[in-house]
Backbone as XML, in Angstrom:
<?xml version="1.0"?>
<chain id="A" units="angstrom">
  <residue number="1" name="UNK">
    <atom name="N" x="9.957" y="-7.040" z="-91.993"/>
    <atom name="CA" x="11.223" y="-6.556" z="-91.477"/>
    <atom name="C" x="11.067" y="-5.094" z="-91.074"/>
  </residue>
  <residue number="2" name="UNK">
    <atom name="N" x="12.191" y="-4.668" z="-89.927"/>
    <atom name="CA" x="11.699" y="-3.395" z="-89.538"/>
    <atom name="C" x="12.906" y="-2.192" z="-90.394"/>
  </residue>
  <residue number="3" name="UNK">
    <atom name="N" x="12.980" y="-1.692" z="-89.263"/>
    <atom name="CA" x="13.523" y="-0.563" z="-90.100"/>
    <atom name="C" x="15.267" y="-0.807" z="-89.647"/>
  </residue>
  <residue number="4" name="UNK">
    <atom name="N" x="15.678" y="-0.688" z="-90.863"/>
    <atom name="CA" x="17.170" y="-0.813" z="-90.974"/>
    <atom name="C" x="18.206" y="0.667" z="-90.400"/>
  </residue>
  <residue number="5" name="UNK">
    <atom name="N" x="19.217" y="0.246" z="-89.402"/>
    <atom name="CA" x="19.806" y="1.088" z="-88.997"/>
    <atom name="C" x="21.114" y="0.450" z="-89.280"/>
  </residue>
  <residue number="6" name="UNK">
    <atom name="N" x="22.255" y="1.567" z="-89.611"/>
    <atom name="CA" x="23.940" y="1.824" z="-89.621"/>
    <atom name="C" x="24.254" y="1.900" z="-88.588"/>
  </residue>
  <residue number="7" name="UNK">
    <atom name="N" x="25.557" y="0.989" z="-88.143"/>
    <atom name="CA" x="26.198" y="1.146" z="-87.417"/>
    <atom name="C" x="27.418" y="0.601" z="-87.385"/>
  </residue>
  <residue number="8" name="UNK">
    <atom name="N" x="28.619" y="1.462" z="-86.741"/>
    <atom name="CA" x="29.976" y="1.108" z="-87.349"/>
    <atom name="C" x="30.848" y="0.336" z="-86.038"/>
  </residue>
  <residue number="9" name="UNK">
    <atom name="N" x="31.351" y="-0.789" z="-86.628"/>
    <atom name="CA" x="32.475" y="-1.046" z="-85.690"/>
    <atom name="C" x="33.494" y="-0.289" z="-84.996"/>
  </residue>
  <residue number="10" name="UNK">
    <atom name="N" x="33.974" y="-0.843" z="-83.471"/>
    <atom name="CA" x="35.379" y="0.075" z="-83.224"/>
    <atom name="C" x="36.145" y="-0.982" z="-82.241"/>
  </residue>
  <residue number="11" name="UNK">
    <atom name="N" x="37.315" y="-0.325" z="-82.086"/>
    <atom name="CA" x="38.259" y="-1.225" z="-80.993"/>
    <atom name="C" x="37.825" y="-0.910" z="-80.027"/>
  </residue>
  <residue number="12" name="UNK">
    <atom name="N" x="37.894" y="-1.543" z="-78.964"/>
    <atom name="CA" x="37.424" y="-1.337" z="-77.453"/>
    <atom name="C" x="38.301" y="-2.048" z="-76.591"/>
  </residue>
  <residue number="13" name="UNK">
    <atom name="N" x="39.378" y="-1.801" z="-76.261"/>
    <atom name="CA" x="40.569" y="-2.863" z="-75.881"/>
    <atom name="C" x="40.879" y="-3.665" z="-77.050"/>
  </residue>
  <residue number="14" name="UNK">
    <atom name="N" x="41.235" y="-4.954" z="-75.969"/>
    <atom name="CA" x="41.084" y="-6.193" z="-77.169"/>
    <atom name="C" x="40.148" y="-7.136" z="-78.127"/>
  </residue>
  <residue number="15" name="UNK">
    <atom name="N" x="38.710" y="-5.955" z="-77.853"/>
    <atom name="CA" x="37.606" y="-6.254" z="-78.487"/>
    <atom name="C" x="37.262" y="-5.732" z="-79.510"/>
  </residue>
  <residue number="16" name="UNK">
    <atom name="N" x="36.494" y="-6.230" z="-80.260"/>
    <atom name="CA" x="36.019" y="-4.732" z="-81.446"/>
    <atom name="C" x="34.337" y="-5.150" z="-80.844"/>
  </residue>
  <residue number="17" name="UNK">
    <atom name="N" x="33.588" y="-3.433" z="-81.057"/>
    <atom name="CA" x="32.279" y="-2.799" z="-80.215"/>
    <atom name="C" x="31.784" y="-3.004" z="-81.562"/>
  </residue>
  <residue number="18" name="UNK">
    <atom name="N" x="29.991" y="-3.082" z="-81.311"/>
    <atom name="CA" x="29.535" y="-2.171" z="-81.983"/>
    <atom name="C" x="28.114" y="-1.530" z="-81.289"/>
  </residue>
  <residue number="19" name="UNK">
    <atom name="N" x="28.167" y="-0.490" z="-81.651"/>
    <atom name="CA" x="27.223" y="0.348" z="-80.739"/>
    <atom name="C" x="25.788" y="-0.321" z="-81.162"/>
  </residue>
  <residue number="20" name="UNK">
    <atom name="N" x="24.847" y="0.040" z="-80.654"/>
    <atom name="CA" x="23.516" y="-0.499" z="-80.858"/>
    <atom name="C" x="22.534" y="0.906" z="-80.886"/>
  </residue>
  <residue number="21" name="UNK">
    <atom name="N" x="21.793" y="1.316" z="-82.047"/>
    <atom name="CA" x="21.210" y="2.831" z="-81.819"/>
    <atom name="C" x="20.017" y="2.367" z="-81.127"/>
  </residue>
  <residue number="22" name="UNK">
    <atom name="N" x="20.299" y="3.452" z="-80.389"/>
    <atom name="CA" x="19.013" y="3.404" z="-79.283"/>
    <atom name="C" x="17.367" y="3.269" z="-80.455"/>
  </residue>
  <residue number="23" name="UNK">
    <atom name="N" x="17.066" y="3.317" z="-81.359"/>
    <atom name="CA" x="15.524" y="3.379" z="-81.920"/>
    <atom name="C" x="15.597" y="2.022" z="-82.106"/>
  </residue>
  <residue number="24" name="UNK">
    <atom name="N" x="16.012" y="0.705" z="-81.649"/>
    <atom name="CA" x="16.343" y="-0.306" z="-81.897"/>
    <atom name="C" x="15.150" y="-0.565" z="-80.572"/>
  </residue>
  <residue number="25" name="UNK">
    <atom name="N" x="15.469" y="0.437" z="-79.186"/>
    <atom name="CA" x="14.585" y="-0.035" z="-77.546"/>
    <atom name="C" x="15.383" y="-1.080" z="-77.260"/>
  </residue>
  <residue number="26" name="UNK">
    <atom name="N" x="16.975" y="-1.127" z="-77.583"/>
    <atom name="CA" x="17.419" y="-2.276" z="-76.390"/>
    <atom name="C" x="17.759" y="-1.597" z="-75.067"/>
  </residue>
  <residue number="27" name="UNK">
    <atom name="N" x="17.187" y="-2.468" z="-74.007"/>
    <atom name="CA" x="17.273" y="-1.900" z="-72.437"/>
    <atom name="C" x="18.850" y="-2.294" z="-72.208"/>
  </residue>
  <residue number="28" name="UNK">
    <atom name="N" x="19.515" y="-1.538" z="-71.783"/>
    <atom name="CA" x="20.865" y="-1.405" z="-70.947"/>
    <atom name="C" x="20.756" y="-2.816" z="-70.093"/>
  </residue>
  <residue number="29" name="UNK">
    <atom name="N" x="22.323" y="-2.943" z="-69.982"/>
    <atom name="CA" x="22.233" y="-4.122" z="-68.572"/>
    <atom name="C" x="22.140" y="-5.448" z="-69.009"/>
  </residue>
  <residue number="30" name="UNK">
    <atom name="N" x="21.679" y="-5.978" z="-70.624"/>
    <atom name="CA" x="20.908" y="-6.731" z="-70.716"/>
    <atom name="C" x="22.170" y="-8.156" z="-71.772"/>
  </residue>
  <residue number="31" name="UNK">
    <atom name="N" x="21.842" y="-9.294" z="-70.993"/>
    <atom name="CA" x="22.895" y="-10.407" z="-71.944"/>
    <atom name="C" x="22.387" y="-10.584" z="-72.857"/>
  </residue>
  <residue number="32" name="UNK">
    <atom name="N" x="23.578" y="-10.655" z="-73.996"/>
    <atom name="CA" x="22.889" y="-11.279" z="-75.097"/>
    <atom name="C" x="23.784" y="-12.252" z="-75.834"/>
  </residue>
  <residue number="33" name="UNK">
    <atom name="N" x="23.031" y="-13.106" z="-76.175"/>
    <atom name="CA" x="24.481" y="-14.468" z="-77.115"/>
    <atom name="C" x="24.457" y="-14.231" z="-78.732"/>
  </residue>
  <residue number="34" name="UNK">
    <atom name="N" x="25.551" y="-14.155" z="-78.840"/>
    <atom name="CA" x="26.182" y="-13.627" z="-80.563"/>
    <atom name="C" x="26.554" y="-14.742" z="-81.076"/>
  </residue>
  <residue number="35" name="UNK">
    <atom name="N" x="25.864" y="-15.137" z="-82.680"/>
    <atom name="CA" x="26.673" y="-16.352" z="-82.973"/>
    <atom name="C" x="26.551" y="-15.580" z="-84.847"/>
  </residue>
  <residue number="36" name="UNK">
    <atom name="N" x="27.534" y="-16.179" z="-85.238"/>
    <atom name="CA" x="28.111" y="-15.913" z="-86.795"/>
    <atom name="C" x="27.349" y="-17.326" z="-87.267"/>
  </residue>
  <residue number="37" name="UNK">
    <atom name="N" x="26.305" y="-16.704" z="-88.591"/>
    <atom name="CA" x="25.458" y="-17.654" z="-88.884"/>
    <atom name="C" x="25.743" y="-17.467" z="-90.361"/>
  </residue>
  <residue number="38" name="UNK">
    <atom name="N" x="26.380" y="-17.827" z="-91.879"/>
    <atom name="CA" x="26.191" y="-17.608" z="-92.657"/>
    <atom name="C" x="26.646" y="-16.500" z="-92.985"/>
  </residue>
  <residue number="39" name="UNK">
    <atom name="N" x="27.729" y="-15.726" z="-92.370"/>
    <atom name="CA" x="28.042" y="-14.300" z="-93.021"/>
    <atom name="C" x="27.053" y="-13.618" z="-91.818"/>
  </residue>
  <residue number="40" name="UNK">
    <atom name="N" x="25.977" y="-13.692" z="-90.966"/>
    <atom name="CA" x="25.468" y="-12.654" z="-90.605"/>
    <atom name="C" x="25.522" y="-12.731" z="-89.034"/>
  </residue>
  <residue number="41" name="UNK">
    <atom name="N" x="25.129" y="-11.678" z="-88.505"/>
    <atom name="CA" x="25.774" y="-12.087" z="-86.913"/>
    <atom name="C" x="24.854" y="-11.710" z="-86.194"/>
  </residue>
  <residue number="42" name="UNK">
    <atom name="N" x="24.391" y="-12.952" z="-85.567"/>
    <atom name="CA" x="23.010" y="-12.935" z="-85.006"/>
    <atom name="C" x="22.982" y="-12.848" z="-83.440"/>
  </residue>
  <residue number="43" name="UNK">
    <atom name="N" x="22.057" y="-12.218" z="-82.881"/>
    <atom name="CA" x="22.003" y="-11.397" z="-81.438"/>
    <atom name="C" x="20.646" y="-11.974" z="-80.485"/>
  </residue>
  <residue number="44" name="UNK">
    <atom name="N" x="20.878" y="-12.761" z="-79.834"/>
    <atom name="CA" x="19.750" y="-13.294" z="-79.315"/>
    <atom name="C" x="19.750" y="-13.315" z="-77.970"/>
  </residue>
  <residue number="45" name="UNK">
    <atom name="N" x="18.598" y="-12.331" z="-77.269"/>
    <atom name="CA" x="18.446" y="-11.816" z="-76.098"/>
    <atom name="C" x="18.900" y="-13.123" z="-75.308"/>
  </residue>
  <residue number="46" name="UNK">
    <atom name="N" x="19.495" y="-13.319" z="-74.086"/>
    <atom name="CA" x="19.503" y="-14.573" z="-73.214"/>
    <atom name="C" x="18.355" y="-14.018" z="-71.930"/>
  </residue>
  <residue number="47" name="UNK">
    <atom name="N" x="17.695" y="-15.425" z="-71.628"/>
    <atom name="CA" x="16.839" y="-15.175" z="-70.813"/>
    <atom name="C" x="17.438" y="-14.076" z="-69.230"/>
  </residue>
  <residue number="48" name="UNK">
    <atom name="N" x="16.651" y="-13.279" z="-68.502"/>
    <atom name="CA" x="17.012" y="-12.630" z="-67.716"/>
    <atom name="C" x="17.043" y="-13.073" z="-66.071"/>
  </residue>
  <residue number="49" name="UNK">
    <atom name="N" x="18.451" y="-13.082" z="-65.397"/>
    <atom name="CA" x="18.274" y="-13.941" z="-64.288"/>
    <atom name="C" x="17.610" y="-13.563" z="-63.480"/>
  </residue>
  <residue number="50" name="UNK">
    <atom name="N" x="17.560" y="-14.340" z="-62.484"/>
    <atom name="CA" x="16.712" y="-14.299" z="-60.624"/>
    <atom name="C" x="17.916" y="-12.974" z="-60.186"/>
  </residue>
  <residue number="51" name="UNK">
    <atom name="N" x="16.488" y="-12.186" z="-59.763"/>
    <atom name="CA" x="17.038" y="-10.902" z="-59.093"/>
    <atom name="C" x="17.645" y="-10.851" z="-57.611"/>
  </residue>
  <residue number="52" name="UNK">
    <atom name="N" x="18.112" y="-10.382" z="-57.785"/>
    <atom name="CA" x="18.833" y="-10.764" z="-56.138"/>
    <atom name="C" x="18.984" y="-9.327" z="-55.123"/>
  </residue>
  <residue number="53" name="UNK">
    <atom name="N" x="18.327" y="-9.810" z="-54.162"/>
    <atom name="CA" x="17.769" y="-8.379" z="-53.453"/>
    <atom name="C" x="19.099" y="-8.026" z="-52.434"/>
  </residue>
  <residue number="54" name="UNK">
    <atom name="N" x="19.418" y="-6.910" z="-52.338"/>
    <atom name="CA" x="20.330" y="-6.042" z="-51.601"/>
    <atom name="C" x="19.601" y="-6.247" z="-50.278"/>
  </residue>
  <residue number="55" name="UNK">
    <atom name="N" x="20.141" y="-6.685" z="-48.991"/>
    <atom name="CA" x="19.262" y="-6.649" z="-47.819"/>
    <atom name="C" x="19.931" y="-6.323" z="-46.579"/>
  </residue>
  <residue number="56" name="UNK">
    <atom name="N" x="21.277" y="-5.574" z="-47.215"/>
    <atom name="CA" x="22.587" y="-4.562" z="-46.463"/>
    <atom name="C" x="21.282" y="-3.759" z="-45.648"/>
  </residue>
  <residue number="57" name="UNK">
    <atom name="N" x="20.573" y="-2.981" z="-46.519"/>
    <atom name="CA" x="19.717" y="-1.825" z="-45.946"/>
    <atom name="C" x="18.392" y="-2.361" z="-45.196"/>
  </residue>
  <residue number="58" name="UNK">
    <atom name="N" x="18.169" y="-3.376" z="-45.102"/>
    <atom name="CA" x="17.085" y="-3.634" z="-44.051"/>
    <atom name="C" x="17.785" y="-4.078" z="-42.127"/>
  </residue>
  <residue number="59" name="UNK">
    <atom name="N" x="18.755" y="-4.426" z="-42.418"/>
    <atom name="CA" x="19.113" y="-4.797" z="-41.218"/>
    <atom name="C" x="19.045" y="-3.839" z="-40.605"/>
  </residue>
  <residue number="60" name="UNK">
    <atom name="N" x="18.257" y="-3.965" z="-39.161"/>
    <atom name="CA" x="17.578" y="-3.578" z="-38.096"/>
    <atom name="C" x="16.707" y="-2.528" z="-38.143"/>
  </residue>
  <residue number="61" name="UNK">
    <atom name="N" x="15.646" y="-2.701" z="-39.443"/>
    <atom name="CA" x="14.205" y="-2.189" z="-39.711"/>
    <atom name="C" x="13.172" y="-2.749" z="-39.042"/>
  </residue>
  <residue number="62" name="UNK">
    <atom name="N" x="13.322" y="-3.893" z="-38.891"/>
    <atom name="CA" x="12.174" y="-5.142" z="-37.763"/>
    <atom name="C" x="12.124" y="-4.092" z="-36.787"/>
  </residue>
  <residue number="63" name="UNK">
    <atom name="N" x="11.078" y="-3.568" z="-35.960"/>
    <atom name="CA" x="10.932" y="-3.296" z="-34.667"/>
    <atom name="C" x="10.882" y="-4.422" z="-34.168"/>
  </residue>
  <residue number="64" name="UNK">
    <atom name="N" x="10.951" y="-4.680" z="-33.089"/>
    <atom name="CA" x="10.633" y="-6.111" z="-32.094"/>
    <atom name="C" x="10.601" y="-7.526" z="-32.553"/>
  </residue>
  <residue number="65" name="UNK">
    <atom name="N" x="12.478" y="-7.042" z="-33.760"/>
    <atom name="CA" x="12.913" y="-8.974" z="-33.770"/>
    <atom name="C" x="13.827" y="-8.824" z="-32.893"/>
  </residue>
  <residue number="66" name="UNK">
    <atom name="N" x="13.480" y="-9.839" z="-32.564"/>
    <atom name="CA" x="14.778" y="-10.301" z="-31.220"/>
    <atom name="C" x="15.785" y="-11.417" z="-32.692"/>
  </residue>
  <residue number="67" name="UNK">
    <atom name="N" x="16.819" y="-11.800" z="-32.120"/>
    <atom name="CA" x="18.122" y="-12.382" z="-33.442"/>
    <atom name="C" x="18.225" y="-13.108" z="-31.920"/>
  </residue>
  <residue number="68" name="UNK">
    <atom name="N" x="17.460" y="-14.787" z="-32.151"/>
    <atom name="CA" x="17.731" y="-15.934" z="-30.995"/>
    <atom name="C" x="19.181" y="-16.233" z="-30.669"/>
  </residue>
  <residue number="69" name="UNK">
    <atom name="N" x="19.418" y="-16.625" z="-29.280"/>
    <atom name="CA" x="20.808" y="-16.863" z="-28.996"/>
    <atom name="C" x="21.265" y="-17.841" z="-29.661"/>
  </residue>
  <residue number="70" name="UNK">
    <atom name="N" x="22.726" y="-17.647" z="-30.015"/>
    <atom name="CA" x="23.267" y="-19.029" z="-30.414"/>
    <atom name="C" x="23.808" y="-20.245" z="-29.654"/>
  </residue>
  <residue number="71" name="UNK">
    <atom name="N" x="23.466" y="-21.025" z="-29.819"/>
    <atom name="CA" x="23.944" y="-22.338" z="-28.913"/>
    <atom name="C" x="24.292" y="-23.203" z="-29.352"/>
  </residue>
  <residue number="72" name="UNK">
    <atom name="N" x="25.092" y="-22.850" z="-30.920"/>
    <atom name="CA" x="26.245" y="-23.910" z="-31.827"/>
    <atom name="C" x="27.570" y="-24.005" z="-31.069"/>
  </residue>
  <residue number="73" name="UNK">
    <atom name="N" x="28.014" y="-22.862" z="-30.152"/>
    <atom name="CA" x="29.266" y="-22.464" z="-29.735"/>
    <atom name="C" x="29.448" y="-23.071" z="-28.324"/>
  </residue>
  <residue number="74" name="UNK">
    <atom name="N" x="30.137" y="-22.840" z="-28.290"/>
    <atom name="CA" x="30.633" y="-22.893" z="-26.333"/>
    <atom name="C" x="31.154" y="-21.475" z="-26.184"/>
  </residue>
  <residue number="75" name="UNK">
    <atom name="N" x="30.957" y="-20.972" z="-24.457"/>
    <atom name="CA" x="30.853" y="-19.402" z="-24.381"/>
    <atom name="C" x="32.504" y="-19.812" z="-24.171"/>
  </residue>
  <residue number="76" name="UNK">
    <atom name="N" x="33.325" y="-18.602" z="-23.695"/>
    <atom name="CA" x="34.514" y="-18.135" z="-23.444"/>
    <atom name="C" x="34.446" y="-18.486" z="-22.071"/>
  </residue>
  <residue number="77" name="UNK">
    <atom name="N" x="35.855" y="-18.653" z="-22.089"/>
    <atom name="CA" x="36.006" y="-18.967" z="-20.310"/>
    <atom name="C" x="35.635" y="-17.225" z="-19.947"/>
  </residue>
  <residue number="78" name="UNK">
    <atom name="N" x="36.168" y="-16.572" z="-20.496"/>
    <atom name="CA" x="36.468" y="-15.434" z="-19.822"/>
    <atom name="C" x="34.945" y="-15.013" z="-19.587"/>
  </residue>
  <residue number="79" name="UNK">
    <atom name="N" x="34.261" y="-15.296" z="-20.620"/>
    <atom name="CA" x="32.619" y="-14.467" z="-21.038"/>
    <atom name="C" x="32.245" y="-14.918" z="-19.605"/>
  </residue>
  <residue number="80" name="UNK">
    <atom name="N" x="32.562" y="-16.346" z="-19.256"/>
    <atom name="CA" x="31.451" y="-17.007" z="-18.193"/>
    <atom name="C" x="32.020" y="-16.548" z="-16.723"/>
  </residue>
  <residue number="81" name="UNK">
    <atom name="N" x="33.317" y="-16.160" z="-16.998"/>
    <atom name="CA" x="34.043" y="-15.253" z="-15.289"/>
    <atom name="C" x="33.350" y="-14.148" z="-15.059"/>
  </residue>
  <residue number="82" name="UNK">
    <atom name="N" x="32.961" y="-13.713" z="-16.383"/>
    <atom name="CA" x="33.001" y="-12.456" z="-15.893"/>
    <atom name="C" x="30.996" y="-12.045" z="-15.904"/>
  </residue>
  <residue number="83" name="UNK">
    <atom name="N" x="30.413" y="-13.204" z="-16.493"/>
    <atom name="CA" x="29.008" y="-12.915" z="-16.159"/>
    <atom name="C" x="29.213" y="-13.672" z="-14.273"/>
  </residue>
  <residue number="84" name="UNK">
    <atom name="N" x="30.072" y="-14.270" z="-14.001"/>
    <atom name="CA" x="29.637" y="-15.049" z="-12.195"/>
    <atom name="C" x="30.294" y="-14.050" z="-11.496"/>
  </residue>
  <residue number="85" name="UNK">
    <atom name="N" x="31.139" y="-13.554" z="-12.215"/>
    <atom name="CA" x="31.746" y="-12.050" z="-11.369"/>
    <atom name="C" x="30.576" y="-11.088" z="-10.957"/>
  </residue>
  <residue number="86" name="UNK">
    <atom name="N" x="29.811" y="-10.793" z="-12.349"/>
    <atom name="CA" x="28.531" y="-9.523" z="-12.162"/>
    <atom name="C" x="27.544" y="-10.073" z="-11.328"/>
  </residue>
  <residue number="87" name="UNK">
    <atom name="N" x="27.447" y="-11.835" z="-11.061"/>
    <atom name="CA" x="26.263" y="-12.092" z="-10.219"/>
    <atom name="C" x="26.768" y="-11.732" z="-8.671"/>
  </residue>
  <residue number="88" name="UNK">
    <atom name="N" x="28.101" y="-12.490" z="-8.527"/>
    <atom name="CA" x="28.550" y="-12.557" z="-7.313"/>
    <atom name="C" x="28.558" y="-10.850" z="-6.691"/>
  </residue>
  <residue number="89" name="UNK">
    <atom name="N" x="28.341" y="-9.803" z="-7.138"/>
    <atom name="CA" x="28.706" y="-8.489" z="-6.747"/>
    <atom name="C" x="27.212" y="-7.856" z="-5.979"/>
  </residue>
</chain>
């Protein structure tokens, strides 16, 4: 067994906290499942999910992607007047 640390309950809203001392090395951020076993209350890391990448900040880093036309739609009447307008001129 390692080394035993104090630590005190508190209200936290409608919760009661309890802090965790950092010489313990638990990383921030991190789930964990609590279950009341016998009087003692046991803390067991939950596995850590699939990271999920932010990719706001890459859009239009590609030099020379072209983004293919779409051809799920039908164009606008107006879109197609006004591209036979620019030919006809």
């Amino acid at each position: 067994m390692g080394k035993e640390y104090t630590a005190k309950s508190f209200k936290s809203g409608n919760s009661v906290a309890i802090r965790v001392p950092a010489g313990l090395g638990i990383e921030p951020d991190r789930e964990w499942g609590v279950e009341w076993v016998d009087g003692d209350l046991v803390f067991r890391a939950k596995p850590a999910g699939k990271r999920k990448i932010d990719v706001s900040k890459f859009w239009g880093k590609a030099k020379g992607l072209k983004v293919p036309e779409r051809r799920d739609f039908d164009e606008r009447p107006s879109t197609i007047a006004a591209r036979e307008a620019d030919v006809n001129r």
